[in-house]
C-alpha positions in Angstrom: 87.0 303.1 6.4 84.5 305.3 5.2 83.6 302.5 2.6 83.2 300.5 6.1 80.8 302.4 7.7 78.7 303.2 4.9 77.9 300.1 4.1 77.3 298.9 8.1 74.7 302.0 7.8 72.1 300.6 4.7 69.1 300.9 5.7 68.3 297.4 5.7 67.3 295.3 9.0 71.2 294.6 11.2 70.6 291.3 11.8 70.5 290.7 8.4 73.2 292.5 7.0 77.1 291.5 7.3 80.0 293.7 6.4 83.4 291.4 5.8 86.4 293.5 4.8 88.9 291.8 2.5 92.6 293.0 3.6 95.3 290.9 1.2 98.0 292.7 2.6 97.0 291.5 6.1 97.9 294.7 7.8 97.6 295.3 11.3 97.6 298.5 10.6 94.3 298.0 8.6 92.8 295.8 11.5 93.6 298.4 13.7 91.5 300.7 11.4 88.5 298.5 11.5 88.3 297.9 15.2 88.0 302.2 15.0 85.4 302.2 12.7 83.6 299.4 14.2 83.5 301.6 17.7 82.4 304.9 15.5 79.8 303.1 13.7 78.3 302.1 17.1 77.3 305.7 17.7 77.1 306.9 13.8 74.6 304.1 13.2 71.6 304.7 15.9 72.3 308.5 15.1 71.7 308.5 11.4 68.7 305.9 11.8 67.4 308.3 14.3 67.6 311.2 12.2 66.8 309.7 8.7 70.3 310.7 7.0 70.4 310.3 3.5 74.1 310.8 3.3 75.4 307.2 5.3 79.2 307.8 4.3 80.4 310.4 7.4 83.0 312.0 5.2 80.4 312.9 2.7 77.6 314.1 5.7 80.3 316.2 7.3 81.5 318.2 4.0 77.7 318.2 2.4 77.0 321.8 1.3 73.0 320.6 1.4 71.2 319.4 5.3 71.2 315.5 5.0 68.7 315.2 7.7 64.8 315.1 7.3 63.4 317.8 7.1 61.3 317.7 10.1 64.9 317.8 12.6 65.8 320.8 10.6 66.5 323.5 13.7 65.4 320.7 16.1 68.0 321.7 19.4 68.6 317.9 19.7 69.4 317.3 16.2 72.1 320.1 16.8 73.8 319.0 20.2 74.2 314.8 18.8 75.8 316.2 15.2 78.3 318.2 17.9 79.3 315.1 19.6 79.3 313.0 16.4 81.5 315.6 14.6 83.9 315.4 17.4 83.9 311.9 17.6 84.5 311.4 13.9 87.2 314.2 14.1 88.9 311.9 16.8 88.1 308.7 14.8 90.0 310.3 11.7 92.9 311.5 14.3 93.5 307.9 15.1 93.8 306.6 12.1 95.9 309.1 11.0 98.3 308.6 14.0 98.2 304.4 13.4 99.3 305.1 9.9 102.2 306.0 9.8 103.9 303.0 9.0 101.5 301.7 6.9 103.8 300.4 3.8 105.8 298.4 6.5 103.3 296.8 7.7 101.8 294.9 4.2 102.5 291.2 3.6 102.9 289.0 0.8 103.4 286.4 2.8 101.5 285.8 6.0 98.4 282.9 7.2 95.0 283.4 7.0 93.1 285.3 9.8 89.1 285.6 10.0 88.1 288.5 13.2 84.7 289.1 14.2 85.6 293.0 15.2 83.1 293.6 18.4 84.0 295.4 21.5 86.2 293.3 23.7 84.9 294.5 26.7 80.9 293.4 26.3 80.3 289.6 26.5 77.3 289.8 23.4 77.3 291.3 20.2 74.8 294.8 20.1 71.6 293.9 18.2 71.6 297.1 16.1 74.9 296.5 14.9 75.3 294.9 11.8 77.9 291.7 12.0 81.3 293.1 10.7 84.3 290.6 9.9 88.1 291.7 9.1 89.4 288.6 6.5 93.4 288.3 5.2 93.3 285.5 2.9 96.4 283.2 2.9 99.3 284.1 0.8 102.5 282.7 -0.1 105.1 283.9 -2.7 105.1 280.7 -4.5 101.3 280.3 -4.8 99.1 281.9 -7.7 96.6 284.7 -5.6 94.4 285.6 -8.3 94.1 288.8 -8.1 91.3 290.1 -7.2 89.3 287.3 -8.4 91.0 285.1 -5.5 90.0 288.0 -3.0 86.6 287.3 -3.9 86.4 284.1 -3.9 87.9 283.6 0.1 85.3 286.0 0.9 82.5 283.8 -0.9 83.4 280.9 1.2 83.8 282.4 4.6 80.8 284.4 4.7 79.0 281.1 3.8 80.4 279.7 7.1 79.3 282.8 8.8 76.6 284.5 7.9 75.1 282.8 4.5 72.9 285.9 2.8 71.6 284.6 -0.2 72.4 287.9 -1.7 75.7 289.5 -1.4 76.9 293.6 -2.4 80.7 294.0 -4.2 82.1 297.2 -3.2 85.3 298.2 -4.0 87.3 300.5 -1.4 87.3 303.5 -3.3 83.3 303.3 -3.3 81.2 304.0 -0.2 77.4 303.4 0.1 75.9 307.2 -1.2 71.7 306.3 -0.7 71.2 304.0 2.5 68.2 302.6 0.3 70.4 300.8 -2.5 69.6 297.6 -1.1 66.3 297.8 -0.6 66.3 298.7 -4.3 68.1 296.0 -5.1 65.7 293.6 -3.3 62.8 294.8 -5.4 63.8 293.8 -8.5 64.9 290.5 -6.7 61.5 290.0 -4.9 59.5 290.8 -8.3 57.8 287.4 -9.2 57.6 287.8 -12.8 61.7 287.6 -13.2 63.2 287.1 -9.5 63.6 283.7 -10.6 66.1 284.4 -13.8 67.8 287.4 -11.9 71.5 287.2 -11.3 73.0 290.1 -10.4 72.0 293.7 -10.4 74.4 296.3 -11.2 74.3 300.0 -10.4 76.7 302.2 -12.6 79.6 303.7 -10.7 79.6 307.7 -9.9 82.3 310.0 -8.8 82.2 312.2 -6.2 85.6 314.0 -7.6 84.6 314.9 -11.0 84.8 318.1 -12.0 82.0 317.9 -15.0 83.6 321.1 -16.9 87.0 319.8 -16.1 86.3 316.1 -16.5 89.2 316.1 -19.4 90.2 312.1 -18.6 86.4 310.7 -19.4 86.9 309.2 -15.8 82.6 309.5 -15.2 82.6 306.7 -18.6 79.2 307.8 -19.3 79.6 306.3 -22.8 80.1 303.2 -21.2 77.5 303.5 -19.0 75.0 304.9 -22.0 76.1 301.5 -23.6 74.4 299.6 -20.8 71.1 301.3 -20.6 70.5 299.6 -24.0 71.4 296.0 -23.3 67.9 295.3 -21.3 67.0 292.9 -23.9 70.5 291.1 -24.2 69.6 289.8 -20.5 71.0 292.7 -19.2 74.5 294.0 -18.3 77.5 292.1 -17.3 79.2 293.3 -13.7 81.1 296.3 -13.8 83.9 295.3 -10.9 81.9 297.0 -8.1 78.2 298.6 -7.0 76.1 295.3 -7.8 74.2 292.8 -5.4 74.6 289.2 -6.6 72.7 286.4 -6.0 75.1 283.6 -4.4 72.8 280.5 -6.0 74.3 282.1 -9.3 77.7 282.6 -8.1 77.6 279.0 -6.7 76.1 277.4 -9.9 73.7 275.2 -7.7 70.7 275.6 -9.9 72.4 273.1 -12.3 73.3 270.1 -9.3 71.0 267.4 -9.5 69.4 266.1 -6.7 71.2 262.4 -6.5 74.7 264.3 -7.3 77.9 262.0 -5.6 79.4 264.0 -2.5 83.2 263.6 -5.0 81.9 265.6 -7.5 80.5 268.5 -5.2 84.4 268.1 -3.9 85.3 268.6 -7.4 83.4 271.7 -7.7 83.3 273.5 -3.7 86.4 272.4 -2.6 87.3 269.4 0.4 85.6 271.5 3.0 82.3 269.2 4.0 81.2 272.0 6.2 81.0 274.6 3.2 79.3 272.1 0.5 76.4 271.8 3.1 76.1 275.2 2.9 75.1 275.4 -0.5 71.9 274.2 0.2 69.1 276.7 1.3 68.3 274.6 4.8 71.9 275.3 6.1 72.4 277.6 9.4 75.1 279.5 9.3 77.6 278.4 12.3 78.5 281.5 14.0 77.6 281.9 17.1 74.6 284.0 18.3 77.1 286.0 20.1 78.7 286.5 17.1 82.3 286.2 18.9 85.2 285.0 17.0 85.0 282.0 16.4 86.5 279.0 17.5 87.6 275.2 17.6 85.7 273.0 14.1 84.1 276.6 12.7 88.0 278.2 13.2 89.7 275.5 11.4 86.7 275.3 8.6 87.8 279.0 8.2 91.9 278.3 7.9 90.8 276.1 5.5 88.3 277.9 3.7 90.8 281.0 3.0 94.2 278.8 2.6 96.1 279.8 -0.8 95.6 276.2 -1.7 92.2 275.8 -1.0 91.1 275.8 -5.0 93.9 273.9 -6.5 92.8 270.9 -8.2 89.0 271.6 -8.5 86.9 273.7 -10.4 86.2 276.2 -8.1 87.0 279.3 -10.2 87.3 277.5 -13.2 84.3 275.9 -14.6 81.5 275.3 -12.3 81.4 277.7 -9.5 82.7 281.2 -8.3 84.2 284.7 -9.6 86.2 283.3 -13.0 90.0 284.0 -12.3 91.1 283.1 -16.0 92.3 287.0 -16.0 92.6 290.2 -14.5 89.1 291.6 -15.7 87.0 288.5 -13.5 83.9 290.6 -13.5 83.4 290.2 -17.2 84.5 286.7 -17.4 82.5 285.9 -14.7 78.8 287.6 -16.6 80.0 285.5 -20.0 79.8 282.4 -18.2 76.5 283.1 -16.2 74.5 285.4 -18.5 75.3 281.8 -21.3 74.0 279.9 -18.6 70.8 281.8 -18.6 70.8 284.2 -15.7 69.8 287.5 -16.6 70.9 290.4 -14.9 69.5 294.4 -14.2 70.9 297.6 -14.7 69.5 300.2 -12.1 70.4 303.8 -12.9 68.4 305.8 -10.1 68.3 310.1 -10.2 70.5 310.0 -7.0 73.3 307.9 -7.2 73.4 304.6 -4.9 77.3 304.4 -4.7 79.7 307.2 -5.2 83.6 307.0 -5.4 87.0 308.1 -6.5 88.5 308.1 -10.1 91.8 308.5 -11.2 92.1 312.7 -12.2 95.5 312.1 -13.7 97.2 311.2 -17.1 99.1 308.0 -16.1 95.9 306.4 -13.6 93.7 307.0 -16.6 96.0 305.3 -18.7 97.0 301.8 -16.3 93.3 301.5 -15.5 92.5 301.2 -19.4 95.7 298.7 -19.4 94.5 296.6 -17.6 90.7 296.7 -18.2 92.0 295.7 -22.4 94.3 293.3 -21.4 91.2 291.2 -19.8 89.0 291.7 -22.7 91.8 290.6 -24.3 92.7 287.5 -22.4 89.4 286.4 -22.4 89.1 286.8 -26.4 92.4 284.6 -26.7 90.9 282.3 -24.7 88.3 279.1 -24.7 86.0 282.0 -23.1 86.3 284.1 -26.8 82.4 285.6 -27.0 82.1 284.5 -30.1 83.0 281.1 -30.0 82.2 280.1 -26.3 78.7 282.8 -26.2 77.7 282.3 -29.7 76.5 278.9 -28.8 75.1 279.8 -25.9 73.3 283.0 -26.3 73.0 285.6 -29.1 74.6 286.6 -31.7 74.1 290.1 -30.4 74.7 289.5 -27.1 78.0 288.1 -28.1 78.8 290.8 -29.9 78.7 292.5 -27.0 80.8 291.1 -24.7 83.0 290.7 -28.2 84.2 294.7 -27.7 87.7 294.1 -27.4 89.9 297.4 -27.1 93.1 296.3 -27.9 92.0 295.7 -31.4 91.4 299.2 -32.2 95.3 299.3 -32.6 94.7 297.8 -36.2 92.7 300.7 -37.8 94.0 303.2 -35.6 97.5 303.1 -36.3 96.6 302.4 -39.6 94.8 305.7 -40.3 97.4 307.3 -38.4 100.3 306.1 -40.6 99.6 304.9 -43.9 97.3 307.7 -46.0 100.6 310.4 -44.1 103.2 308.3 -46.1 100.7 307.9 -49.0 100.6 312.0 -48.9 104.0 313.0 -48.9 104.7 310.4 -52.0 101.3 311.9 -53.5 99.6 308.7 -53.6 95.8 309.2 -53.0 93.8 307.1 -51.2 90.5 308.2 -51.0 88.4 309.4 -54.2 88.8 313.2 -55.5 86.8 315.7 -53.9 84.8 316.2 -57.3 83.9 312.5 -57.7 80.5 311.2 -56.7 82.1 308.7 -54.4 83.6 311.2 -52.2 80.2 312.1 -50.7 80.2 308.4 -49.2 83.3 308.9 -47.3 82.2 312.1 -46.3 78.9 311.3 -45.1 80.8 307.9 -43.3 82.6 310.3 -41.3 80.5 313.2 -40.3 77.4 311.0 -39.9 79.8 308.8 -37.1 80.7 312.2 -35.2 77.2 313.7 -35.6 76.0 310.4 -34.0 78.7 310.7 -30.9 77.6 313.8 -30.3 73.8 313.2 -30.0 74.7 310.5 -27.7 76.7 313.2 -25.4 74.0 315.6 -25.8 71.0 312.8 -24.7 73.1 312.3 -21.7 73.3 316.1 -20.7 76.8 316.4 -21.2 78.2 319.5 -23.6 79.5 319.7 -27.3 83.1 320.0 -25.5 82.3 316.3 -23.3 81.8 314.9 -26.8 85.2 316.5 -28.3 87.1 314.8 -25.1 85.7 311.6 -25.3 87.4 310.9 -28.9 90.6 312.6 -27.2 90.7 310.0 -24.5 89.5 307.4 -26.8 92.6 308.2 -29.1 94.8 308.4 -26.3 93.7 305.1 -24.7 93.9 303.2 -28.8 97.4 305.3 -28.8 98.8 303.7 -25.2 96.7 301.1 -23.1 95.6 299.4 -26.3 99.0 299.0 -27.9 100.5 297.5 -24.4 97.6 295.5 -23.8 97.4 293.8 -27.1 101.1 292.7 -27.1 101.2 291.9 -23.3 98.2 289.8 -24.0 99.9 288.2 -27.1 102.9 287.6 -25.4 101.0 286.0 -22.4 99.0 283.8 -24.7 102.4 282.3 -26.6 103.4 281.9 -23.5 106.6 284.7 -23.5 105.0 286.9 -20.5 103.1 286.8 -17.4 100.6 289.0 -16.6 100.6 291.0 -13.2 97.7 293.2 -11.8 98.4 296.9 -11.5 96.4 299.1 -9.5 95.1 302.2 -9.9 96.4 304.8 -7.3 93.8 305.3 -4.9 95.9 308.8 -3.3 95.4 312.0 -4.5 98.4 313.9 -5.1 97.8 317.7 -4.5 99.1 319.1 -7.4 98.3 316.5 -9.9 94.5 317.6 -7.9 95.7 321.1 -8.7 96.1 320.5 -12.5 93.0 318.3 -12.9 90.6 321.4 -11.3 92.4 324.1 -13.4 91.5 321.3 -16.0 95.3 321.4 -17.2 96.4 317.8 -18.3 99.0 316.2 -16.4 101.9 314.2 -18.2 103.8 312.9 -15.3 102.9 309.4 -16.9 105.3 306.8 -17.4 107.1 307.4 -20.6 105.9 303.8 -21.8 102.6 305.2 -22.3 103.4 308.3 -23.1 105.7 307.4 -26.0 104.0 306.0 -28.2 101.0 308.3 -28.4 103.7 311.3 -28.8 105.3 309.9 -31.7 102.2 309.1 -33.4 101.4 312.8 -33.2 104.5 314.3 -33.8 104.5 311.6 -37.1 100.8 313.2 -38.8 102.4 317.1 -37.8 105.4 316.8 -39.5 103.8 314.6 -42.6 100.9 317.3 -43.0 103.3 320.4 -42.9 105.7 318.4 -45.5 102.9 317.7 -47.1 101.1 321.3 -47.7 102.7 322.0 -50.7 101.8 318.1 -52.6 98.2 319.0 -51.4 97.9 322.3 -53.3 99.7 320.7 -56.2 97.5 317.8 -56.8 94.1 320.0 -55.7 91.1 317.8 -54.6 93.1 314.4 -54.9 95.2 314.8 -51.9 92.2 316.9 -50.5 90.1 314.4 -48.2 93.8 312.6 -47.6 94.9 315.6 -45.7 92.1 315.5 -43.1 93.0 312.1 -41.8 96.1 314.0 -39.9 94.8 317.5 -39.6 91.7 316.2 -37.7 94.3 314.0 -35.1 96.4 317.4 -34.7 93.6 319.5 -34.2 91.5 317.1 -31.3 95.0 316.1 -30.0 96.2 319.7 -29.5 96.9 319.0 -25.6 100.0 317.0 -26.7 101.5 319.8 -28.8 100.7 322.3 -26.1 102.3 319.8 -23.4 105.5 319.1 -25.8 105.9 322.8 -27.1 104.5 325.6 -24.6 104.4 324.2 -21.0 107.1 324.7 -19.1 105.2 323.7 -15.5 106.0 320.2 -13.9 103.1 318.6 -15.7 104.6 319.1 -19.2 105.5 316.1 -21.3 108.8 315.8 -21.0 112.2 316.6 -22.6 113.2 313.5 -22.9 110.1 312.1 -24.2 109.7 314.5 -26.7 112.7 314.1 -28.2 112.3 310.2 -28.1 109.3 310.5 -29.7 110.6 312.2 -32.5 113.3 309.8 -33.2 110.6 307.0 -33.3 108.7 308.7 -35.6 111.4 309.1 -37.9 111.8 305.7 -38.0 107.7 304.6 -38.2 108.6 307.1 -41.8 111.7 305.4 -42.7 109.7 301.8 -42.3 107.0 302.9 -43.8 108.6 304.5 -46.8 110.9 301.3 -47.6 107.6 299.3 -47.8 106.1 301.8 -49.8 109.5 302.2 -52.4 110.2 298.1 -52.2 
């Protein structure tokens, strides 16, 4: 709820700002949650207004090590005695929630109607002006209908806040973010309000911060900063694409209006919105939104727009989410989908990167999180590059080469040359066939200067970042990992979804921390208590280039400087990989990898040898 409150508390004017939660579980143990927020934001609001707070998100004011009041109430007696009462009511707020959720997992549907609440206090007959308008939405769902994921989620929410409120500019937060700088939207709105390119402005994305990181212990890369280095650089490929949460969008470029004509028949908006007359009027910028100045739930015509509007089956048979309009649900990563189609359309988007970060949140600080988040982020590139959406057929005629080539970074196909290097020249070794040129010959420099040039450049990137040599060192450990684990499963669940063998279902990323999984990730200690599907095949792939470069110590020093440059292929694995022979070998607390793994691992990696030297011999 803290995600809740935040972003009820920008600092943007409250009768223009709107807050709808989307709960696809429809849990009344959720609405429960928001009708306690709603009632603490009534006195957390005028109190951090009144006293300037920089930190909006309550959890984060009340465990602050630095005052988040201005300056000028520093010592103020007043100041003092309203943080008391605020702190207590908070402490009661949390003591609630706690007590309502206790049978949370009970109370989550699959299958359960729509319902749209305006939360307000039952007991006053108008809605307060300084509150901003808050709304609690549970899309339809039913077992036999398609939900889209979080694509579908999305998309309700589109549709009824059109009904409701109408912004022309909407902010995706996801729950495990929370609204870190009150003045995000105001930053927003400059960029939006600048003359010169408010007009080709879709979107503005802000990168997504952590407030659990550990920066010396950040051993699982969750911070991404190579991903988010990757963005500052795509200014003049019309910007970035959306990163699933942290950007305002403009709805015109959601809704793909600036490309209906005038004199356009009302069964081809149909086509495109939906049968919902009441929401293809409010497409257009003269439309009032119908909600009530009271802003009480609504009722009668608006009510059953809404049932409609959020129905499962709302988007069957038009394009909405398809072609012309709305968050793309072709696959599970939407957000990118979504940028291909608009930034080929023409919008261009903004990547804003302030000194104090706009959004903070919570990343996954364990082995097997790490690894189901990267599943599922290279299955969508996947999908979409198996798909009529592929960048470089569907973007290249529509925008740049370059820019194509950008969206065209598809993960799962790192499993080509990875497994590749990591199989082949160990085979070649042990047989004593070389691969690369002799340490004496000319050519060898070329190789060499391939390699150390690539690894000189990673690091200046980690260093013009100001992270440290040993940042740069476990970001190609979690890079191998993720080509050794999510890649593989990605690429063949995509495949196998594509032939049509396999359907594809959205995993989450645990949003609970476990304490000692917390306790490992501080001590910066990795955790394998992953499912052995992912932790398989990134054992036996090391326990395969260990034993093939001890077998193959003595052809090395027999055949000198041929086998030379051969041998660093697996040493160089083994020695940046040296976590997974520590976790196999000298662990012995619960976060170890495994018995059982181990010892599968080594029987598959008998076999990749066994394959591998039958295709060598025959």
């Amino acid at each position: 709820m803290n995600t809740v409150i935040s972003a009820m508390s920008l600092d943007y004017p409250p009768d223009k700002l709107s807050v709808y939660l989307s709960d696809d579980g429809g849990s009344y143990v959720t609405l429960y949650a928001v009708h306690e927020a709603w009632k603490f934001a009534r006195l957390w609001i005028p109190f951090c207004r009144k006293y300037e707070l920089k930190f909006r998100c309550p959890e984060s004011y009340f465990s602050a090590d630095e005052e988040s009041a201005d300056e000028k109430f520093t010592g103020c007696s007043e100041f003092a005695a309203d943080r008391k009462i605020i702190e207590k009511k908070y402490a009661e707020f949390q003591e609630a929630l706690e007590k309502n959720s206790v049978n949370a997992n009970a109370s989550y549907s699959r299958n359960h109607p729509s319902r749209i609440v305006v939360i307000t206090d039952a007991n006053k007959d108008s809605y307060p002006k300084e509150m901003p308008l808050l709304v609690y939405v549970a899309r339809e769902k039913r077992p036999d209908h398609h939900h889209h994921f979080k694509a579908g989620a999305l998309n309700v929410m589109l549709r009824v806040s059109a009904l409701m409120s109408n912004a022309p500019y909407f902010l995706v937060l996801d729950c495990d973010m929370y609204c870190h700088d009150p003045s995000s939207a105001r930053q927003a709105m400059c960029i939006y309000l600048d003359y010169e390119i408010s007009a080709q402005i879709g979107w503005v994305q802000f990168p997504q911060k952590f407030h659990n990181i550990i920066s010396e212990h950040d051993i699982y890369d969750s911070g991404h900063n190579s991903d988010w280095r990757g963005l500052q650089g795509v200014d003049g490929l019309r910007g970035p694409m959306m990163c699933g949460s942290n950007f305002f969008m403009r709805r015109e470029a959601i809704y793909g209006t600036d490309r209906i004509q005038k004199d356009i028949h009302l069964k081809q908006l149909k086509k495109s919105f939906g049968s919902s007359n009441e929401f293809i009027r409010s497409i257009y910028k003269n439309y009032k939104p119908q909600l009530p100045e009271d802003r009480q739930n609504p009722v009668g015509p608006l009510q059953n727009e809404l049932q409609l509007l959020s129905s499962c089956t709302y988007d069957n048979d038009t394009e909405w989410g398809k072609e012309a309009s709305g968050i793309h649900i072709y696959t599970v990563s939407e957000d990118m989908v979504t940028s291909l189609v608009l930034h080929s359309r023409g919008w261009r988007s903004a990547y804003v990167d302030p000194a104090r970060p706009c959004f903070l949140g919570v990343c996954p600080t364990n082995l097997n999180d790490m690894l189901v988040q990267q599943t599922r982020w290279a299955l969508g590139a996947m999908q979409i590059a198996l798909s009529r959406f592929s960048p470089l057929i569907y973007g290249g005629l529509r925008m740049s080469i370059l820019q194509s080539m950008f969206y065209a970074q598809v993960g799962s196909l790192y499993i080509v040359p990875v497994c590749g290097l990591a199989i082949i020249p160990q085979i070649c070794l042990l047989y004593g066939i070389p691969l690369y040129p002799k340490v004496s010959d000319p050519f060898f420099v070329l190789f060499a200067f391939i390699f150390i040039s690539s690894q000189c450049k990673h690091v200046q990137e980690v260093f013009s970042y100001g992270d440290s040599f040993r940042h740069a060192i476990i970001e190609l450990r979690v890079w191998m990992m993720r080509s050794g684990a999510s890649y593989v499963y990605a690429f063949w669940e995509a495949i196998m979804e594509w032939i049509g063998l396999h359907k594809t279902n959205f995993v989450l990323t645990g949003k609970v921390v476990d304490k000692e999984q917390a306790k490992l990730y501080e001590q910066g200690i990795y955790d394998f208590q992953a499912t052995p599907l992912l932790l398989v095949p990134m054992c036996s792939l090391y326990i395969f280039n260990l034993a093939t470069f001890i077998i193959g110590i003595p052809m090395i020093f027999h055949k000198g400087d041929e086998l030379l440059a051969q041998a660093v292929s697996p040493l160089f694995g083994i020695i940046v990989n040296y976590h997974l022979f520590e976790g196999m070998v000298f662990r012995k607390d619960s976060g170890r990898v495994a018995p059982s793994v181990a010892l599968l691992s080594v029987a598959i990696s008998a076999v990749i040898f066994c394959c591998g030297s039958l295709l060598l011999l025959y």
